[in-house]
C-alpha atoms as one frame of an Amber mdcrd trajectory, in Angstrom:
protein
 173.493  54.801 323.620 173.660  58.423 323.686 174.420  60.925 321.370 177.359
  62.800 323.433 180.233  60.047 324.873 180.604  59.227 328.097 183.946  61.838
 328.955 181.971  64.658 327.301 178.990  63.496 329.661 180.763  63.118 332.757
 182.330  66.952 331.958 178.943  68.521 331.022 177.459  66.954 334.438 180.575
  68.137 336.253 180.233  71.327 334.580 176.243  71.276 336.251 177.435  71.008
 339.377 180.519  73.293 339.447 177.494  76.376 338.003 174.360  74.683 340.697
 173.470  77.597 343.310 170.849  75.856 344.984 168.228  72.289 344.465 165.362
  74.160 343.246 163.893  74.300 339.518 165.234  71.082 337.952 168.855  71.218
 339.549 170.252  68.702 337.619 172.139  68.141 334.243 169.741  67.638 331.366
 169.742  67.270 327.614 166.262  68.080 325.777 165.010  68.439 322.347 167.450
  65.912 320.563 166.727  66.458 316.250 168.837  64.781 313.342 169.908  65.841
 309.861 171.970  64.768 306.732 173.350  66.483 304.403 174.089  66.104 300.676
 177.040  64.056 301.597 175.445  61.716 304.034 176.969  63.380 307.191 174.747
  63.292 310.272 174.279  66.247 312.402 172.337  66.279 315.603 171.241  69.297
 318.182 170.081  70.108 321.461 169.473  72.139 324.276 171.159  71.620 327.991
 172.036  73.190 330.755 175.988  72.528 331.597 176.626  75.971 332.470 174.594
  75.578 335.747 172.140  78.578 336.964 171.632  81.874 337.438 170.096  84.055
 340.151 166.856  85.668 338.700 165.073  87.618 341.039 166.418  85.462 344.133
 165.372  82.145 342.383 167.988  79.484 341.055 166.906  79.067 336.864 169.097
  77.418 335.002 171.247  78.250 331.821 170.470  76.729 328.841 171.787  76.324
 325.623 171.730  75.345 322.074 174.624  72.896 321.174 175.269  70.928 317.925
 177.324  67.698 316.785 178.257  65.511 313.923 178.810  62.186 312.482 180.566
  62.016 309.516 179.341  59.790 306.720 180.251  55.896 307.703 181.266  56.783
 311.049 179.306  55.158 313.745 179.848  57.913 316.896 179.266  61.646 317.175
 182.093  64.057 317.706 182.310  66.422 320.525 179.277  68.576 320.683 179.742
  72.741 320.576 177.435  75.370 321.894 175.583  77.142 318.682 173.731  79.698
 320.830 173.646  82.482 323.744 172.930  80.834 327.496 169.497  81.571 328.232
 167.373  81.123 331.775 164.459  79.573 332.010 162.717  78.053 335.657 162.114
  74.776 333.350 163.504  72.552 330.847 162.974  73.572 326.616 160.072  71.252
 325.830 158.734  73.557 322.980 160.599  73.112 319.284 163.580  72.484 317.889
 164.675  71.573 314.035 167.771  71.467 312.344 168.315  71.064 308.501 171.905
  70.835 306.436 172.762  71.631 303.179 176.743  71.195 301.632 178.279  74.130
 303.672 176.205  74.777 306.971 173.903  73.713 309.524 170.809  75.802 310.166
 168.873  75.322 313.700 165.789  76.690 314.521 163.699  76.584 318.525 162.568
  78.456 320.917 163.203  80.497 323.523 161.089  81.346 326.579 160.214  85.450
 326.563 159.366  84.945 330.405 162.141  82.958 332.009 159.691  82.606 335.418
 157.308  80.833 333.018 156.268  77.333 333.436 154.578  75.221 330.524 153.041
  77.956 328.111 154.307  78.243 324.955 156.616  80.805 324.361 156.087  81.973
 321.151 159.813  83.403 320.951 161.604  81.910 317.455 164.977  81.820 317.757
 167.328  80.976 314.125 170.908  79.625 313.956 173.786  78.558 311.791 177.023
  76.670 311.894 179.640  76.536 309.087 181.248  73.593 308.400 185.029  72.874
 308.557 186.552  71.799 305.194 187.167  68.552 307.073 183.549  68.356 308.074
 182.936  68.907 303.483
């Protein structure tokens, strides 16, 4: 089981495809960094990175765009809604391996990873910390 459904899988690897200039530097859909939270009302939330949007030329190489995306599962529920991006697209020549975290309290979501400073880089950490936040709906309350 996965944490997005199959449709919004199918569209995020058609999505891939639709954005793919070349098969160089990992040229094909991926999710990475998966982290869960509750909050006070029992709610899951979940977040990620992937790279939907496809790549980017930088400097006449193919690096794909990534991005931070978030979903949730509301208390008793037993499958995550729809994820949405939470984050700017970013390039980098590899997949986020570094950090990611997420914690919720009654009104938002708060995400924190990392961002590569050198998008050409390959395993090094990057060193770049990168803070988010998502308000909930009232339905989400």
């Amino acid at each position: 089981r996965t944490l997005t459904s199959k449709t919004e899988i199918e569209k995020s690897i058609a999505g891939y495809d639709r954005g793919k200039k070349a098969d160089k530097n990992f040229p094909i859909y991926i999710q990475s960094l998966p982290w869960m939270c509750a909050d006070p009302a029992g709610n899951i939330h979940a977040v990620f990175q992937d790279n939907r949007a496809g790549q980017s030329w930088f400097e006449g190489e193919p690096l794909n765009l990534w991005s931070v995306r978030a979903l949730s599962m509301e208390a008793g529920k037993d499958a995550f809604g729809e994820s949405e991006k939470v984050s700017q697209e970013y390039i980098a020549r590899r997949p986020p391996l570094d950090f990611m975290a997420c914690a919720a309290d009654a009104t938002r979501l708060y995400i924190v990873w990392t961002e590569s400073t050198n998008p050409k880089g390959e395993w090094e950490f990057s060193g770049k910390l990168m803070f988010g936040r998502k308000n909930f709906t009232k339905e989400q309350r």
